[in-house]
Each structure stands twice: as C-alpha cells, then as structure tokens.
MIKOLVO-579287 format. One record per residue (C-alpha): residue number from 1; residue in one letter; x, y, z. Coordinates in nm, 2 decimals, padded with zeros to 4 digits. Each point is the difference from the previous one (the first is absolute). Layout:
% MIKOLVO-579287
[NUM,a,[X,Y,Z]]
...
//
This chain:
% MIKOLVO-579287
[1,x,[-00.83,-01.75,-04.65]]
[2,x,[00.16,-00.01,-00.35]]
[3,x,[00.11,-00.24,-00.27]]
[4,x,[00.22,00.07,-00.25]]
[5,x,[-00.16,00.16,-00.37]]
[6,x,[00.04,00.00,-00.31]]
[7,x,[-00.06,00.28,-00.25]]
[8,x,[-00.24,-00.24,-00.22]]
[9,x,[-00.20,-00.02,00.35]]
[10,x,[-00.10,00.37,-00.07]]
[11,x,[-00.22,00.15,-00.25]]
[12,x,[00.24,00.20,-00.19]]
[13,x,[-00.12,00.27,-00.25]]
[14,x,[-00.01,-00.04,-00.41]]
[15,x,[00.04,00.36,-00.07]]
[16,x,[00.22,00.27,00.15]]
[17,x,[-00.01,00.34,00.08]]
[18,x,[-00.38,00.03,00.02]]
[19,x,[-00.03,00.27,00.33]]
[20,x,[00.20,00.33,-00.02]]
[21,x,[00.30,-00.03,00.19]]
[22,x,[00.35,00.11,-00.05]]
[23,x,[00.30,00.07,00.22]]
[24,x,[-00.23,-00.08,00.36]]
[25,x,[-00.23,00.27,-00.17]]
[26,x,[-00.38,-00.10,-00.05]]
[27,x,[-00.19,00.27,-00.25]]
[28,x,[-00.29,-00.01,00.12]]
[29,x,[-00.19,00.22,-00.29]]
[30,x,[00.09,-00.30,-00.23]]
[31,x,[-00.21,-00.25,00.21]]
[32,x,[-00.33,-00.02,-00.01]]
[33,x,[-00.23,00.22,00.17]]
[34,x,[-00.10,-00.21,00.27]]
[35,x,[00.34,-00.15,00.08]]
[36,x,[00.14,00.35,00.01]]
[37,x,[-00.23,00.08,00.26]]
[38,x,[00.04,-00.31,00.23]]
[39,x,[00.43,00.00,-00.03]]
[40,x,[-00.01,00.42,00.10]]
[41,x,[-00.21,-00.04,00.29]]
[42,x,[00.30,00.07,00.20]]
[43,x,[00.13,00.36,-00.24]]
[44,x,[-00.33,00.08,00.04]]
[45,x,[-00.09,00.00,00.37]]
[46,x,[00.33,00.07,00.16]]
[47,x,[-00.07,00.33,00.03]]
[48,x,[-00.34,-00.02,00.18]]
[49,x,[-00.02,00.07,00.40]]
[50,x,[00.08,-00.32,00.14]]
[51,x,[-00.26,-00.16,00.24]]
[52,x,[00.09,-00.40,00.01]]
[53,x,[-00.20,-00.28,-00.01]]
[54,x,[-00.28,00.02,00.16]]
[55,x,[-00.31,-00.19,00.12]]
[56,x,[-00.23,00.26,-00.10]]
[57,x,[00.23,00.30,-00.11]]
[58,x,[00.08,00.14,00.36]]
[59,x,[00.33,-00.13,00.10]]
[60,x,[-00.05,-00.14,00.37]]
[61,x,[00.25,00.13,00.27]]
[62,x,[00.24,-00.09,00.25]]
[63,x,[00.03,-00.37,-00.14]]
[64,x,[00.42,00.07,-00.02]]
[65,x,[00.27,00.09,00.23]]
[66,x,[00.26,00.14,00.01]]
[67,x,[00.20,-00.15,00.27]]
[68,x,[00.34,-00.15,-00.11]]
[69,x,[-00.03,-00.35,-00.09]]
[70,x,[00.39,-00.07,00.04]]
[71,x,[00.04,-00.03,-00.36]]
[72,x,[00.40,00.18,00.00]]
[73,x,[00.00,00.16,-00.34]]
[74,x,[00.38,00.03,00.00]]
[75,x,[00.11,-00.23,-00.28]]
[76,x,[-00.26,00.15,-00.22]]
[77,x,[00.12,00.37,00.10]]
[78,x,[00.36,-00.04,-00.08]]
[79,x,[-00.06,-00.19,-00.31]]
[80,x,[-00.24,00.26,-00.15]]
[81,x,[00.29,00.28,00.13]]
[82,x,[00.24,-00.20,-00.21]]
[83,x,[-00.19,-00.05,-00.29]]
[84,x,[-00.11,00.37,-00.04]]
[85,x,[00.38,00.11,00.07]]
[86,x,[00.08,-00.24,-00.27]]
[87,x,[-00.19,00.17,-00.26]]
[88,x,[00.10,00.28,-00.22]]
[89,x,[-00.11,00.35,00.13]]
[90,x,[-00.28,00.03,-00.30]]
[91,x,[-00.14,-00.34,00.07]]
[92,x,[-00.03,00.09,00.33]]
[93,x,[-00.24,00.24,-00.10]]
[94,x,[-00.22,-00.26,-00.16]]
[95,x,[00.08,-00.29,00.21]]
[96,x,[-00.14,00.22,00.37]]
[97,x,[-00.30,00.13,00.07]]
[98,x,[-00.13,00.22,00.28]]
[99,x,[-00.24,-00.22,00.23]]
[100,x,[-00.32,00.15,-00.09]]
[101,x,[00.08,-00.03,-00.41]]
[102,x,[-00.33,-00.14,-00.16]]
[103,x,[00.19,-00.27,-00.20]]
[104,x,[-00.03,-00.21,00.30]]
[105,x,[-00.36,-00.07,-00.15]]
[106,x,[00.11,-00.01,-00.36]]
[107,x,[00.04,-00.38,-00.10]]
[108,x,[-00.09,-00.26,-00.22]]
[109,x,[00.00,-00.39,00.01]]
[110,x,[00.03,00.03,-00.40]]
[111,x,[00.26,00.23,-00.19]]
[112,x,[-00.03,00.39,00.04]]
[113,x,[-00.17,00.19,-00.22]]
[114,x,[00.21,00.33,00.16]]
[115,x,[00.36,00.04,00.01]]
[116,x,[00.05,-00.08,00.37]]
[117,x,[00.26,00.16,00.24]]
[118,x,[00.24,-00.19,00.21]]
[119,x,[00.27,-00.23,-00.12]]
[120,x,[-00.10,-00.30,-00.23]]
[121,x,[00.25,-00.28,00.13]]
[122,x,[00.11,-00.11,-00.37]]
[123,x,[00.14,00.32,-00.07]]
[124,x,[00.23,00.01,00.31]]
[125,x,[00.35,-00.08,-00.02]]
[126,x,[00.00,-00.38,00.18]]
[127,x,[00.19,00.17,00.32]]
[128,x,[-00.32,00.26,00.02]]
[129,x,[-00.26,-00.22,-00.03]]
[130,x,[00.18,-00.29,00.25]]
[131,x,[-00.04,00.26,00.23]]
[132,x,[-00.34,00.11,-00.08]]
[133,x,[-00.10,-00.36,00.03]]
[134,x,[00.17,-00.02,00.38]]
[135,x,[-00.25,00.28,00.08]]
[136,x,[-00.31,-00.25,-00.08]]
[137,x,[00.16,-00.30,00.16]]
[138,x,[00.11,00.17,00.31]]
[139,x,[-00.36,00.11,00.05]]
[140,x,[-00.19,-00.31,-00.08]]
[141,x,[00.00,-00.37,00.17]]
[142,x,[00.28,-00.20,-00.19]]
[143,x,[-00.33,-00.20,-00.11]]
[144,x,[-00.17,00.33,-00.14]]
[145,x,[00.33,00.14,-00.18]]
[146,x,[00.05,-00.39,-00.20]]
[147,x,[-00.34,00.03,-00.11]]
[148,x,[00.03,00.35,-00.12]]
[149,x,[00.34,-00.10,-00.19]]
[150,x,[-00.19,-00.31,-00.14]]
[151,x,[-00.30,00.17,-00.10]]
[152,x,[00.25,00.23,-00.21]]
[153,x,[00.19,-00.27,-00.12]]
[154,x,[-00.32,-00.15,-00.17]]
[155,x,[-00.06,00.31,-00.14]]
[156,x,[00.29,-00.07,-00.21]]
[157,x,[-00.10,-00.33,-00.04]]
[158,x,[-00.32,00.07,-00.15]]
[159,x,[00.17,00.21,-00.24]]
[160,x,[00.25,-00.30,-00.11]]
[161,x,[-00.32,-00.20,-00.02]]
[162,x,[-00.16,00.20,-00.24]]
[163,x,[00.28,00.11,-00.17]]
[164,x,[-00.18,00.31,-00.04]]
[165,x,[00.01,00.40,00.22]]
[166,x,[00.36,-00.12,00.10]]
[167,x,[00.08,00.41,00.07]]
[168,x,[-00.26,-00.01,00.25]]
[169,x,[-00.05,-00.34,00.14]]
[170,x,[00.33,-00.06,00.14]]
[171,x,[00.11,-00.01,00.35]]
[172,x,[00.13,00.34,00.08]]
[173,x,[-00.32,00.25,-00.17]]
[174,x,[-00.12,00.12,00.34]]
[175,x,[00.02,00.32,00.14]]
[176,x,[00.16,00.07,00.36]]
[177,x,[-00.07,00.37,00.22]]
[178,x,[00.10,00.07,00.28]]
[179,x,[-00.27,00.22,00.26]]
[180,x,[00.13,00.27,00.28]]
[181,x,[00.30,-00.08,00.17]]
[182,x,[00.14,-00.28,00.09]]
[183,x,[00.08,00.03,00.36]]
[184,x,[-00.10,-00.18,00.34]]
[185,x,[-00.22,00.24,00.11]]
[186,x,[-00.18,00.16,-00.23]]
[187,x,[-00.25,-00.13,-00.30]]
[188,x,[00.16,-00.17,-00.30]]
[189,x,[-00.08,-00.27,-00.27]]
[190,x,[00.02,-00.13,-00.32]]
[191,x,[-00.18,-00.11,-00.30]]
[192,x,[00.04,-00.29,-00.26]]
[193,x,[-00.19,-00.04,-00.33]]
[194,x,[-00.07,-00.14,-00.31]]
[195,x,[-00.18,-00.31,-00.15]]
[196,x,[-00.10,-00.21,00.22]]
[197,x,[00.18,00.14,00.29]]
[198,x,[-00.09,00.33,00.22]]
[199,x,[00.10,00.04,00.38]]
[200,x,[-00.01,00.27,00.18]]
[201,x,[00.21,00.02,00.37]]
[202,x,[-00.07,00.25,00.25]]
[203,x,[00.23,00.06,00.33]]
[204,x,[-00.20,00.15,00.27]]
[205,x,[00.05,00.02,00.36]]
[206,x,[00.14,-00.32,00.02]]
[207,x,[-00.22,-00.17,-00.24]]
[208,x,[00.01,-00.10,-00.36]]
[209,x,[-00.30,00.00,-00.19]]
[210,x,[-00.04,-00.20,-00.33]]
[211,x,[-00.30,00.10,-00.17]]
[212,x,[-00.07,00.00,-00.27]]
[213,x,[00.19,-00.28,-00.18]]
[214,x,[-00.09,-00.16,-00.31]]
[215,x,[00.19,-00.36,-00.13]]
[216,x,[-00.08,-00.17,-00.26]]
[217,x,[00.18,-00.26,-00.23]]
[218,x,[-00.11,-00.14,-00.35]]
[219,x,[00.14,-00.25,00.04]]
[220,x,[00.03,-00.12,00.32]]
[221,x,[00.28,-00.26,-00.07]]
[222,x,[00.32,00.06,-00.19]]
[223,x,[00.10,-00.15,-00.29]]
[224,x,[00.31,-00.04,-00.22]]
[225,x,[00.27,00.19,00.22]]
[226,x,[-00.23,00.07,00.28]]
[227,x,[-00.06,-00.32,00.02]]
[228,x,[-00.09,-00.06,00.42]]
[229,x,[-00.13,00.32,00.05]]
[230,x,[-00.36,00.07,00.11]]
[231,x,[-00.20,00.23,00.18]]
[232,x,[-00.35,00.05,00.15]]
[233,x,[00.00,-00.39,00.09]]
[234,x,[-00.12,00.03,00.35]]
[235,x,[-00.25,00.27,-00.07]]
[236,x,[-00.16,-00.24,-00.22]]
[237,x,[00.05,-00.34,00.16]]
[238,x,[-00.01,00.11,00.38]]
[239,x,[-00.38,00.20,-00.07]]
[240,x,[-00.09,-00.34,-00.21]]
[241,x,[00.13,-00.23,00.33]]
[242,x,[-00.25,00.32,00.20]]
[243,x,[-00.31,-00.02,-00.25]]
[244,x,[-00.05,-00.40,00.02]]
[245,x,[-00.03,00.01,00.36]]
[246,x,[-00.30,00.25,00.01]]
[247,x,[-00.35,-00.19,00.04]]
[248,x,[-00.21,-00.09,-00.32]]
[249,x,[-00.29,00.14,00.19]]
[250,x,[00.14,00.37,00.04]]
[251,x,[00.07,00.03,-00.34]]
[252,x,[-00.24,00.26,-00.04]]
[253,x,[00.22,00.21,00.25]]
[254,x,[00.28,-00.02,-00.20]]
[255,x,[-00.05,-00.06,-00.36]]
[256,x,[-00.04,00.25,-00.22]]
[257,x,[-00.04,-00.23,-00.33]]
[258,x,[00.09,-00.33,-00.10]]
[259,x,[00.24,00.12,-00.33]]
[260,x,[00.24,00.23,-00.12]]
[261,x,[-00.11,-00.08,-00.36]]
[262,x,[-00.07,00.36,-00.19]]
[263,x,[-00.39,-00.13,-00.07]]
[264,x,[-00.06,-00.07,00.39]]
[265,x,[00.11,00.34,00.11]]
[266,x,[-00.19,00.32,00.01]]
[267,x,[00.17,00.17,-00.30]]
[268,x,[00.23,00.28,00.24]]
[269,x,[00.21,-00.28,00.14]]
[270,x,[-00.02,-00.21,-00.33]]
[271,x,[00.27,00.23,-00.13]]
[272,x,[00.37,-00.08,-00.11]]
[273,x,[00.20,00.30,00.20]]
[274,x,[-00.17,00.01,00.34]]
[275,x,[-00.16,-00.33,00.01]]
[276,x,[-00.15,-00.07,00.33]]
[277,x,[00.24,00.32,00.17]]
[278,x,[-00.17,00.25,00.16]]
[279,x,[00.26,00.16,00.17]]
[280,x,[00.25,00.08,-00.24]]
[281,x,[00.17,00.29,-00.19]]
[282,x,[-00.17,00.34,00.03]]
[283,x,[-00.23,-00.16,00.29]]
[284,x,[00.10,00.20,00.32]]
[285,x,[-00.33,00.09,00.05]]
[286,x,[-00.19,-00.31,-00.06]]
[287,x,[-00.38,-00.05,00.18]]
[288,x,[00.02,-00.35,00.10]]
[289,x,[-00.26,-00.16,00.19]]
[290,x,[00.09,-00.30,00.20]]
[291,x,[-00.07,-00.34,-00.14]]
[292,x,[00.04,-00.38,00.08]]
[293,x,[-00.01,-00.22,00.33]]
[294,x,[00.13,00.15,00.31]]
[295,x,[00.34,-00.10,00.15]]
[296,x,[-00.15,00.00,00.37]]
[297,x,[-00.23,-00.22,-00.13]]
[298,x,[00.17,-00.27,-00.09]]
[299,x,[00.11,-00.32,00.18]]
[300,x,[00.39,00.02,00.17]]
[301,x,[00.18,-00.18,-00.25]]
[302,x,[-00.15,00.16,-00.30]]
[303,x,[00.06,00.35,00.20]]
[304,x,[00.36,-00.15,00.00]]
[305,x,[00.03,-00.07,-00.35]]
[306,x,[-00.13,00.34,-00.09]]
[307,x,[00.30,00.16,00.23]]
[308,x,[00.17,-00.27,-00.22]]
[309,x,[-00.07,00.21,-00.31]]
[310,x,[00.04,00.31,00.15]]
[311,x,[00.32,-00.02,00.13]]
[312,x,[00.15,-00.10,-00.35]]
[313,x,[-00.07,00.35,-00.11]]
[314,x,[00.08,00.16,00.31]]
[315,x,[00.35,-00.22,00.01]]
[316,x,[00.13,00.19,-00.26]]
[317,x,[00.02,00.30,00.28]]
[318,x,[00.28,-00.01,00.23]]
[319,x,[00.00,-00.28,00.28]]
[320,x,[-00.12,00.25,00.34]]
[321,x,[-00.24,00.25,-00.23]]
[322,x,[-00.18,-00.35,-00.20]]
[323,x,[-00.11,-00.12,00.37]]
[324,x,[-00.12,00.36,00.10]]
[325,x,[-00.22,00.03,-00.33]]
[326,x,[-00.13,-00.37,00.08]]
[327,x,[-00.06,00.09,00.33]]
[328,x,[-00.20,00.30,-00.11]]
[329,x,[-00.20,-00.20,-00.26]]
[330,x,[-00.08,-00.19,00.29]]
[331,x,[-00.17,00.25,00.19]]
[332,x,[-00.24,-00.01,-00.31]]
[333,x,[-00.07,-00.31,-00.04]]
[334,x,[-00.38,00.08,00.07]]
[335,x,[00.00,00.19,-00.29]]
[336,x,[00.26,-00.18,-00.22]]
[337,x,[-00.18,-00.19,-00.30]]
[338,x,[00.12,-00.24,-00.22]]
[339,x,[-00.14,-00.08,-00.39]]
[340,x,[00.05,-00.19,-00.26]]
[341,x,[-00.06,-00.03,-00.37]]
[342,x,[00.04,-00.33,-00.24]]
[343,x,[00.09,-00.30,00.04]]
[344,x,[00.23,-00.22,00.26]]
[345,x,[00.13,-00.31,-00.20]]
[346,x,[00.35,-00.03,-00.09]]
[347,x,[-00.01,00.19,-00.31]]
[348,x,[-00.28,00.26,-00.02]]
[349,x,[00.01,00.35,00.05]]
[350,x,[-00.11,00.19,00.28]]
[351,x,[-00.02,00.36,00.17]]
[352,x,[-00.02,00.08,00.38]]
[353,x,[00.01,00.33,00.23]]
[354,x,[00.11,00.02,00.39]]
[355,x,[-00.20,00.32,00.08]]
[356,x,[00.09,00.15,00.38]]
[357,x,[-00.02,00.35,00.10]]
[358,x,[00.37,-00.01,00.03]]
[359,x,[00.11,-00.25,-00.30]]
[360,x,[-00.16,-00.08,-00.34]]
[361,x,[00.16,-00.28,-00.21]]
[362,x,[-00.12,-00.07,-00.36]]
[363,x,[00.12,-00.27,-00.21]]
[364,x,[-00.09,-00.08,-00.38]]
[365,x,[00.07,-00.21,-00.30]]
[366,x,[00.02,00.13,-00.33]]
[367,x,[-00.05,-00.09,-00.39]]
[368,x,[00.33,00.06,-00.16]]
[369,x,[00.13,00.36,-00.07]]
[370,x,[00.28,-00.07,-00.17]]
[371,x,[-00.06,-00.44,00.00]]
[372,x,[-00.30,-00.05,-00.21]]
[373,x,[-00.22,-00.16,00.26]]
[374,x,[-00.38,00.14,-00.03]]
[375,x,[-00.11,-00.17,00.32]]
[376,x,[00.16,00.10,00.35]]
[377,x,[00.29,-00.27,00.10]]
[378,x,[00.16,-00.11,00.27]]
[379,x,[00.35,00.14,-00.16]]
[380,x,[-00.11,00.36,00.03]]
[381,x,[-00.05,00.13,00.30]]
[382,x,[-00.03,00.40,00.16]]
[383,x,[00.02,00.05,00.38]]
[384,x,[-00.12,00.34,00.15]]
[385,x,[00.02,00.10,00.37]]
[386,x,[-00.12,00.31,00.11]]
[387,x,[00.01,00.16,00.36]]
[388,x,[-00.38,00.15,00.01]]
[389,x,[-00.17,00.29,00.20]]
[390,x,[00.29,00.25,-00.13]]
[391,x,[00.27,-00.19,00.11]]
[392,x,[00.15,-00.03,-00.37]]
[393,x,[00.36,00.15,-00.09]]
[394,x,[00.00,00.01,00.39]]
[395,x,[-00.23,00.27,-00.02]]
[396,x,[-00.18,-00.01,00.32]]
[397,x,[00.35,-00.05,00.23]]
[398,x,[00.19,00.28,-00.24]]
[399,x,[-00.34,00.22,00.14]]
[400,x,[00.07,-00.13,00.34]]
[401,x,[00.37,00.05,00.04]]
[402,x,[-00.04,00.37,-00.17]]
[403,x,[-00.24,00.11,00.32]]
[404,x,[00.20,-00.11,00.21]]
[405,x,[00.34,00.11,-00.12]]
[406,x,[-00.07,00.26,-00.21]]
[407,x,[-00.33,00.20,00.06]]
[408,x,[-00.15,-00.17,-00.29]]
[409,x,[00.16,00.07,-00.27]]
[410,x,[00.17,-00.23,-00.20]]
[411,x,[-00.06,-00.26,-00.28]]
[412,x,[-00.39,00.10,-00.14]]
//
C-alpha cells in the first residue's frame, strides 16, 4: 500500500555533512566512540569461528536437507559465467572468490568502514554491471529482484532528498562478489552489499539458500523522479493485517512493550543504528532465546495469516525452493514464535520477530539517519531474515554436500 509523497512530507535535515562519509567510505575513527563500535560490529567479528544463531549457543542438528528441491540453477549459472568472462582479467581477481573466503561474513547494512573486495556496481561500465545485475535477478523471484532494484533506487532517492552524501547515496554504491564456481554441480554464490541492502545466495545441491539478507529503505516511498516506487509495503501492512487479529487477552504472549519511543525502551534497543535489531551485522553468533506466542498455538486463521507474513519474505526466493522453506518452517510450527513491539494504529511504529528453528524474521522502524526524525517512523524500515542453527551463508548444506562429495573438505 502506497500513496504518492512529497519531499515536504519528510523531515529533511538543516545542516549537512554532519557523519563522516565520502566516496561510499564511512571513517569510523571520526565518529563517536560508541557509534564506531555499533557500525563495525561486522569488521570486527567476521573473523571469529562461526557457530549461528542459536537457542542457547549449541547449534541443533539435522534440521536441513540436502535433497534437491528442483530449484534448476541454470539461468543463474550462465549469467554469472557471462558476467565474470565479461570482466577484465584483474577485476576478475577482485570480483571471484574461492568458496570458503571469509568475506562471505564481512557486511554492513551502513557504509564500510574497510575497503571492500568485489565489484562496486557504479564503477562498472553499464554493459558489466547489466550483467552483474542478471546474476541477482536470475537467482531471485521476479518479486525479490524488483524489491532489491527499488530498495537501491531509494538509495538514490534519499540522497536527492537530502541533497546531501550524493557520492555515496546513489543507486549503484553496492558491492557485488562472486563465491566458488559457478557450475550445476558444485557450490557457488554470490554476495550484494551496501546501505541498506546485503544478500547473500548460496547454490547447493539443488537448493538456494538466502540468509542472511538485510533491506531496508529510508524512505519507503519515492519522491521527485522516483515518484511510484516503494518498498517494504507488505512487510509492514500484511504483519499489521496479522497483529489485529491476535486476541486482546494473549497479549502477554506476544507483546513485548507497548512503544517504540526512546524513553519506553530499555536503553540497548533505544539506540539510533541497531534499534530493535538483534540479528544484524557482525551477529553470526547471536544467543537468542525464544520469545513471543507460539505459532501452533494459535487459532487457524491467524496460523494462516502468520504463513501470510512469512511467505512475503520467503517469496523473494525462487517459486519451487520458497514452498520447500515454508514447508520446512511448517514442521516447526511448535516451536515457531511470533512477537511484537509498539503500537498497531495506522501511523505508529512498531517492531516484530518470526523466531523458528529454521527461519528468524525481524522487522524495525527507525528515527531518521540521514531524515531528521528522532522517533522511529513508519517511512523507515530494516528487514532481517536469518536461516538459524548454522544454516547461514548455507553453512550447514555447504557442510553436508562436502561429506558426501568430497570427504569433508570444502568451504570451512
């Protein structure tokens, strides 16, 4: 659901150049202390041995398979061959990396505070980075790749807003890298990031994992010459459709707190870069106990409406491998919890979290980063899903598939 906006609709910014950013670059030793800390969570922990989100810190096993799901990997295949054969020999170099590299783990939803490999898509040649682009889209739902390309495209448009950053806030400053290679049979993938956006694609044994992926948009809704394009609309309105059918009386199941104002929060999710988030940047290894009502619980058409929700994030998989994860989150559905924070009027903020063994969902809104809203709105929003109990970056198939192919060795 969208409407058409206008940039006097948005809390634009009096000053400029108040955060230290040039060129896509953020310098992070020119913040403050604790903002430094929070935006190189991801620098900082990319390195350590990766575990997953867990329950209690012990991953639990055999909750994926690795039988094919029929997802044919084809298209994406021979558009990643073309688009590495299209590059010169030294970018290349840069622009593939072996299967096991750690920059699969190095990302951040803000701008990078290192100088990141792979290819940043404004500094192709149009013909390179068409092609890079075919590599997303042929791996994605057509759903999933237009909300990735409108999610960048409000990049930009935030930059126009503001009239401020416009090096870095355009629609092009994300980084593209290529994993393994590409090839029916054997492990491959492919990571996207920058502000606002990070995905990361796995191919494995006939299954594509997407996990993690951040998307975000401030704002959600275009103006000016992005004018009718918006994104995260049914994240928000289809959980809001979910949340006002649960029952008054459960709401101590399910609520977590009634506001997303700073002085109603416990100060470590009062914050203005993680907000609410839990499972972000540099949180691989996040202890996360399970919290909110639970899906089995529920009446039938509430159960549907939370498959409702769920399938909007898993819809931005391809068609055969989005109904094998829902069919998997189904076997969980005992253990699959649903929670909520805020507010559910038309205009007020709000935070939830779909927690399964197999699935976690978080979605937030934020104050203004670069808008100058201090409360959380409506217009800025951050999705995260994550695939827990090791299953991130494809981890726990990649594990799988090197047994049984390969002895065990392969991607670490």
């Amino acid at each position: 659901m969208s409407h058409q906006r206008h940039p006097g609709d948005f809390p634009l910014p009096t000053t400029r150049g108040d955060l230290p950013i040039v060129d896509s670059h953020l310098f992070d030793d020119l913040l403050p202390p604790e903002a430094a800390h929070e935006l190189t969570a991801g620098l900082r922990r990319h390195l350590d041995p990766y575990v997953g989100i867990t329950d209690n810190g012990t991953p639990r096993q055999g909750l994926y398979r690795l039988d094919g799901a029929g997802t044919s990997q084809n298209a994406a295949v021979v558009a990643a061959r073309a688009y590495l054969d299209g590059l010169a020999p030294h970018q290349r170099v840069v622009a593939a990396l072996p299967m096991d590299a750690p920059e699969w783990r190095l990302w951040t939803n803000a701008i990078p505070t290192w100088h990141p490999k792979g290819m940043r898509l404004e500094r192709l040649a149009d013909s390179d980075r068409d092609r890079a682009l075919a590599v997303i889209e042929a791996s994605l739902s057509p759903a999933g790749y237009a909300q990735v390309r409108a999610v960048m495209a409000l990049n930009a448009n935030l930059g126009e807003l503001i009239d401020d950053y416009r090096d870095t806030l355009t629609e092009f400053a994300y980084w593209f890298t290529v994993f393994g290679t590409p090839a029916g049979d054997s492990p491959w993938g492919w990571q996207l990031m920058g502000h606002h956006v990070d995905l990361h694609c796995v191919f494995v044994g006939g299954q594509v994992v997407l996990a993690p992926v951040f998307l975000g948009a401030e704002p959600t809704t275009g103006t000016g010459r992005f004018e009718g394009v918006h994104a995260l609309g049914d994240e928000t309105e289809v959980a809001l459709a979910f949340r006002r059918t649960l029952d008054p009386g459960r709401e101590d199941e399910f609520l977590m707190g009634p506001s997303l104002r700073p002085e109603d929060l416990p100060p470590e999710l009062a914050g203005p870069w993680n907000g609410r988030h839990l499972a972000g940047a540099g949180s691989d290894n996040l202890v996360l106990p399970p919290e909110g009502i639970v899906a089995a619980s529920l009446p039938a058409d509430q159960r549907d409406g939370l498959v409702e929700l769920i399938r909007v994030y898993l819809d931005r998989l391809p068609p055969a491998q989005a109904e094998r994860t829902l069919a998997l989150v189904r076997e969980h559905f005992d253990e699959t919890r649903f929670a909520w924070r805020g507010g559910h009027d038309d205009e007020c903020a709000f935070y939830y979290r779909i927690h399964s063994p197999v699935l976690l969902v978080e979605y937030d809104n934020h104050p203004g980063v670069f808008l100058t809203n201090p409360e959380p709105a409506r217009f800025h929003v951050h999705t995260i899903v994550r695939a827990p109990n090791g299953n991130d970056y494809g981890r726990d198939l990649l594990a799988q598939h090197y047994r049984l192919h390969h002895g065990g060795h392969g991607a670490g």
